[in-house]
Residue, then its C-alpha position, 0 to 999 in steps of 0.5 A: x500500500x506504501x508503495x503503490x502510494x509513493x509511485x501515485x505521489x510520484x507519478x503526480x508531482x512529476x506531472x505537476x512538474x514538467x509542463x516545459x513545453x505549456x502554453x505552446x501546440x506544434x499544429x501541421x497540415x493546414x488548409x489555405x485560402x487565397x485572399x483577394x489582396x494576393x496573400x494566402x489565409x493559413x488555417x490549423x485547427x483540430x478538436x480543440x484549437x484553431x490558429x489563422x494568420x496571413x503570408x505571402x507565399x505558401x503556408x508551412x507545413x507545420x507551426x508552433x503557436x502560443x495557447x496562452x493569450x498573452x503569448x498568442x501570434 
């Protein structure tokens, strides 16, 4: 019983711990629209996110972007 308590205690600290990468989300494989000025609108999205910017060129297969607002691109 101990022991199952020590890995939970464990187990739930390291979590608490190591969120390095909070706040950010790696998204790939974005749909593209082309604006009428020219500029391509980059769409990512999936069940819980959905990111939009504008570029000259083609959309990058895959971006990172801020999920806290203070940090949002």
């Amino acid at each position: 019983m101990k022991y199952t308590m020590r890995m939970i205690i464990l187990l739930a600290s390291a979590v608490a711990i190591s969120p390095a990468y909070a706040g950010k989300i790696t998204m790939s494989n974005p749909t593209s629209e082309k604006l009428s000025s020219g500029k391509t609108l980059c769409i990512y999205e999936d069940a819980i996110h959905s990111f939009q910017f504008v570029t000259k060129g083609k959309c990058p297969y895959a971006k990172t972007f801020s999920t806290t607002e203070e940090g949002s691109e």
